[in-house]
C-alpha positions as semicolon CSV with decimal commas, in nm:
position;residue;x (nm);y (nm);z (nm)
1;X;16,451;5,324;-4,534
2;X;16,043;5,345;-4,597
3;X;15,913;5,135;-4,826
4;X;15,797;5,400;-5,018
5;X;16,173;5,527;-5,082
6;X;16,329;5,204;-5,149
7;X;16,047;5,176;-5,425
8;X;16,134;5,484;-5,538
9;X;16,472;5,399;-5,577
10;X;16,417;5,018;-5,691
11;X;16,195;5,218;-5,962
12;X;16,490;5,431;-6,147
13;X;16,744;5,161;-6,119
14;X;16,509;4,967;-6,341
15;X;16,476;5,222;-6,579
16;X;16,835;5,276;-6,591
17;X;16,918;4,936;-6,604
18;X;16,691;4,899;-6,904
19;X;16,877;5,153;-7,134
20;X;16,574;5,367;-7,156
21;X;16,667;5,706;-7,063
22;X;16,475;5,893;-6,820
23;X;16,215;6,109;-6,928
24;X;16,248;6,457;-6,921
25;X;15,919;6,519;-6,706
26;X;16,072;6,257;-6,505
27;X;16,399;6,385;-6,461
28;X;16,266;6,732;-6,372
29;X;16,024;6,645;-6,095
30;X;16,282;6,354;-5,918
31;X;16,594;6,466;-5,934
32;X;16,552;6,813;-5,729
33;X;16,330;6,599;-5,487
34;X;16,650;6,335;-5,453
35;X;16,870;6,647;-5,427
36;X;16,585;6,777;-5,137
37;X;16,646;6,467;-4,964
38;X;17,049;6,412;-4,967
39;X;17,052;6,807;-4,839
40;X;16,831;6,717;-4,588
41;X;17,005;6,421;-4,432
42;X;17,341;6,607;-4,452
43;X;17,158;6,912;-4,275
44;X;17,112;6,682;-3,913
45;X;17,427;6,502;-3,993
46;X;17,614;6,799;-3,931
47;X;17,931;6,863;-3,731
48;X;17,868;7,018;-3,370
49;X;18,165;7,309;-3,174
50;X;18,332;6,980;-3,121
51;X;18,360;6,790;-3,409
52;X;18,134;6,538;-3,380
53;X;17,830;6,441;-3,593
54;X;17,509;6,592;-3,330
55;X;17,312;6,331;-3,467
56;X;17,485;6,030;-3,509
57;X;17,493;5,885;-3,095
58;X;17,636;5,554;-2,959
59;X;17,523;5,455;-2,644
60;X;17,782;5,247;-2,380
61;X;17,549;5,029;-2,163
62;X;17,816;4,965;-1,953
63;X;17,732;5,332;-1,809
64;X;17,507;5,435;-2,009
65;X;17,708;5,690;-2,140
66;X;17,606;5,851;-2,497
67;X;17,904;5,907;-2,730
68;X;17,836;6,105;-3,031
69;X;18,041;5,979;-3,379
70;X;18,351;6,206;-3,513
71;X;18,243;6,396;-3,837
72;X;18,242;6,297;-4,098
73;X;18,001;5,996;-3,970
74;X;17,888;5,718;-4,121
75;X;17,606;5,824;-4,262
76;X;17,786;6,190;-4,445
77;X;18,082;5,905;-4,574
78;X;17,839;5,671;-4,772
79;X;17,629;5,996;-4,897
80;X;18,017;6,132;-5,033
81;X;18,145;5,775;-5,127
82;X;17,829;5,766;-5,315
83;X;17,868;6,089;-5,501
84;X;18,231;6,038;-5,585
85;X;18,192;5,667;-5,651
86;X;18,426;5,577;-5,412
């Protein structure tokens, strides 16, 4: 994560922690651009013809083989977890 995102993110979790409630300027200009972003990372975490996250690789230096990650990966099961506070 940049910097600049994990500011970003530190920045609204102070203002909800505070009990202030988000502006509505605010509200309209981040929350399509966090929407934006979570669409984005689950358009390249996608699943490929075999079921498998095309993105998400692991790499076996033993042969240097590259495995790519069953879908849902990782990355889609936080993103989900996080939306359905699981």
């Amino acid at each position: 994560m940049t910097d600049t995102v994990k500011a970003w993110i530190e920045e609204r979790r102070a203002i909800q922690a505070s009990g202030v409630p988000f502006s509505d300027r605010d509200s309209r200009a981040n929350f399509p651009r966090a929407l934006t972003a979570i669409e984005a990372v689950l358009g390249v975490h996608r699943p490929d013809q075999n079921g498998e996250c095309g993105e998400c690789t692991v790499i076996h230096h033993g042969n240097w083989h590259v495995y790519h990650l069953e879908y849902p990966c990782p990355t889609v099961r936080v993103i989900e977890g996080a939306i359905n506070h699981d």
